[in-house]
N, C-alpha and C positions, 0 to 999 in steps of 0.2 A: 504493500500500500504506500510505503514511503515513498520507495521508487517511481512511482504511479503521480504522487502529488508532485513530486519534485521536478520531474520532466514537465507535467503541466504549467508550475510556477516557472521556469525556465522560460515557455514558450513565452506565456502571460508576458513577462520581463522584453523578450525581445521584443514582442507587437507594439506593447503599448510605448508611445513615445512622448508624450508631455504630460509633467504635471496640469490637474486639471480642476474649474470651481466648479460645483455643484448646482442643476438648474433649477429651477424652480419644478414644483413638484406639480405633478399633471395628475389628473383622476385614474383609477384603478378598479375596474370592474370585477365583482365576485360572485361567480356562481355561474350558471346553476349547479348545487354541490348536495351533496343526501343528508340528512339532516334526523338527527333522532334524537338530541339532545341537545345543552348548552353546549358542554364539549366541545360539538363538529361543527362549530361557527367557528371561522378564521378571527376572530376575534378574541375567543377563550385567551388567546397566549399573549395579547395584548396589555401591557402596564400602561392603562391609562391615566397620564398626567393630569387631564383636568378634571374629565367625572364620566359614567358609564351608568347606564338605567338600560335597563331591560323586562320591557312590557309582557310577562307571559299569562296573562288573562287571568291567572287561577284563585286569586281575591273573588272575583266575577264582575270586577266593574274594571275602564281603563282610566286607571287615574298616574301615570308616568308622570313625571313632570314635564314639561317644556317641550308638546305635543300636542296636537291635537288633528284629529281626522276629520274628514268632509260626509262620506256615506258606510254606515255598518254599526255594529254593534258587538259584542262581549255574548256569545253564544255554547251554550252544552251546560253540562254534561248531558248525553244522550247520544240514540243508536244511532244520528247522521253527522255527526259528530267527530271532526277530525283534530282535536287539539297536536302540538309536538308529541310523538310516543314518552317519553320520560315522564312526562308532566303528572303522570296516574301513580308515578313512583318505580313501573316497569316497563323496561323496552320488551313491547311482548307482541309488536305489530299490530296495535290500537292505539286509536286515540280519542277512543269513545267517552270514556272516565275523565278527559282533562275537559278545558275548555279552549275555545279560539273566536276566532273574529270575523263576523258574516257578514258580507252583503250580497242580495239577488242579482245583484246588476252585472256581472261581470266583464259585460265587454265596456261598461264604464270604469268600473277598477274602481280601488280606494287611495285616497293621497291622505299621505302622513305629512304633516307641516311642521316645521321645527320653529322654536321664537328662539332668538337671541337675546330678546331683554328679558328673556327669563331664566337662559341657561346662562349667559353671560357672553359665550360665543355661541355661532354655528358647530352643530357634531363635525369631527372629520372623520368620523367613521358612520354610517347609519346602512339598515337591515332588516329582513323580516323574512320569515318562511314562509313559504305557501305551501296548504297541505292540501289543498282539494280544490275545485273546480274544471271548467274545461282544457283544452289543449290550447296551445299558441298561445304561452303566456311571458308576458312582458315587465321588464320591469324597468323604471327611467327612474335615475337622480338628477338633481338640478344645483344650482352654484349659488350663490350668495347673492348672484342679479337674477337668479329664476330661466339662464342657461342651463339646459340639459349639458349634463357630461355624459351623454352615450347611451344605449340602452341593449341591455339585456333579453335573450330570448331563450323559451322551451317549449318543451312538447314532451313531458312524461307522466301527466298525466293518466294512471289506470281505469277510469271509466267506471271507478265505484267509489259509492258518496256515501260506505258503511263506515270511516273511520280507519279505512287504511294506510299506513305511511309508510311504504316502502316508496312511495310519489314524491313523498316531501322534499320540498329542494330550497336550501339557502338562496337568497338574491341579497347582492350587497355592491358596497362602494366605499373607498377611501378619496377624501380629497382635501388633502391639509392646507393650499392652497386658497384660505379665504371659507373654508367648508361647506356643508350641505345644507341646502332650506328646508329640501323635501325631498320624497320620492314617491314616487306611482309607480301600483302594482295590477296588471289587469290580464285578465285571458279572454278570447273571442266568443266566447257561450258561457249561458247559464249565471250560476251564481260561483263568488268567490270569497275562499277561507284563507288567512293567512291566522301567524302564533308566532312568538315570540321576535316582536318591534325589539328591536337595539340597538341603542347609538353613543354616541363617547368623543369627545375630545384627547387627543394625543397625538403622537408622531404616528404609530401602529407601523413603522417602516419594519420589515422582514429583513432584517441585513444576508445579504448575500443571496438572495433572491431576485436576480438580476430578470430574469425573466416574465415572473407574477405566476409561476402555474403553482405556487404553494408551498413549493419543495426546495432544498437547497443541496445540488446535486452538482455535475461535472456538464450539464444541461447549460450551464448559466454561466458557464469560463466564456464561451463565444458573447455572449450580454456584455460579460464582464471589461472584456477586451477592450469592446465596441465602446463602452462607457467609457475608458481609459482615454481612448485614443478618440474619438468624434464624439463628444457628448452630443452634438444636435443625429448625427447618423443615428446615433441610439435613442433618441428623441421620436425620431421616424419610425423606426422600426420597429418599437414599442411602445406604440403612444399611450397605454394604459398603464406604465410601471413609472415608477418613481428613481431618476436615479441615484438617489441618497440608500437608496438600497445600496450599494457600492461600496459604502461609507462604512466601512466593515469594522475601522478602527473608532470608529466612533469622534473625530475630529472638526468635522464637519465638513470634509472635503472629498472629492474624491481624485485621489491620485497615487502614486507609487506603493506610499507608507500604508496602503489598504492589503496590496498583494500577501503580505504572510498571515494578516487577519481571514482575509478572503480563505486563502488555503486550507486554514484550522479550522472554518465554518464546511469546507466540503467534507472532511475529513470524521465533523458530527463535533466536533470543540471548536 
């Protein structure tokens, strides 16, 4: 393995050629990802600096702070009933026993609205699961002037409205950036269920995660490079990742002094 890393830092060393500053942090699309717990949110491993709420309905009423919704309501326990599997206390492939968050309309979706003068800033991180409704589902965050950062798409929907969750899929978004206002969640039929809203202010940057698929692998040395040596080329080519991910030594910059941090992050240290 030594061998392995060491040949790669060699390469790393020759490509990159200037020290380099860090750009500004561009949005970060998350999901669609399975979801059965707090746990499997990219977010779990997150130290949020500023503060972090997480709406999982099962009080029965939505009182999160520094939110608020347009159409739906606080819905279950009962048989159509798709809360997060956990939420009953077992992952047992129901989520008949929890609760979650309905509305009939689904090809109009529900928007989650974030205040600032309540939270102090905008989240840069904001989230919700959907566990049920139809196929072709969407999910769009927006920025601090009510630009979309991107939007999200699925289709795994299983075609039963009895509380199953092997459908459940994370949608999320980082954007530190100025952060998030809102975001909208909708699929093209029927009604729509989403569970656990999450949003947080922090950095939430993945170091050495050059690429955003979640992992920090030997995947991400080619990112890495790119980021060394063309920060706007890595700009392009991954316009959803951040590259202070880079920033491995935690300095605030990215350039030379990141490569033996970088190596120790593929390495699992």
């Amino acid at each position: 393995m030594y061998q392995t890393l060491h040949s790669r830092r060699r390469g790393i060393v020759t490509l990159a050629a200037t020290c380099l500053l860090p750009l500004v942090a561009s949005a970060q699309l998350l999901g669609p990802t399975p979801y059965f717990q707090f746990a499997d949110s990219p977010f779990a491993a997150v130290s949020f600096g500023g503060y972090f709420h997480l709406e999982d309905m099962e009080d029965g009423v939505f009182n999160v702070a520094g939110v608020t919704f347009d159409y739906g309501a606080v819905y279950g326990p009962g048989g159509l009933t798709d809360s997060v599997d956990a939420d009953d206390g077992l992952i047992d492939g129901s989520g008949t026993n929890g609760r979650s968050f309905f509305f009939g309309g689904g090809s109009t979706g529900i928007t989650f609205t974030f205040h600032a003068d309540v939270l102090g800033q905008f989240p840069s991180h904001a989230g919700v699961v959907w566990t049920d409704g139809g196929n072709n589902i969407h999910f769009e965050p927006f920025d601090a002037n009510g630009v979309s950062l991107g939007q999200l798409t699925g289709s795994h929907a299983d075609g039963s409205h009895g509380g199953t969750t092997a459908e459940d899929r994370f949608y999320g978004a980082v954007h530190t950036a100025g952060g998030i206002s809102r975001i909208h969640i909708w699929n093209d039929s029927g009604g729509i269920e989403v569970d656990h809203l999450q949003y947080g202010l922090g950095s939430g940057i993945e170091l050495g995660d050059l690429n955003c698929d979640g992992v920090v692998n030997f995947d991400d040395i080619n990112p890495f490079i790119l980021a060394l040596s063309d920060p706007a080329g890595y700009a392009a080519a991954y316009p959803g990742c951040d590259i202070l991910s880079g920033d491995c030594n935690g300095d605030g910059a990215v350039n030379f002094d990141d490569i033996n941090a970088f190596v120790a992050l593929l390495g699992g240290g």
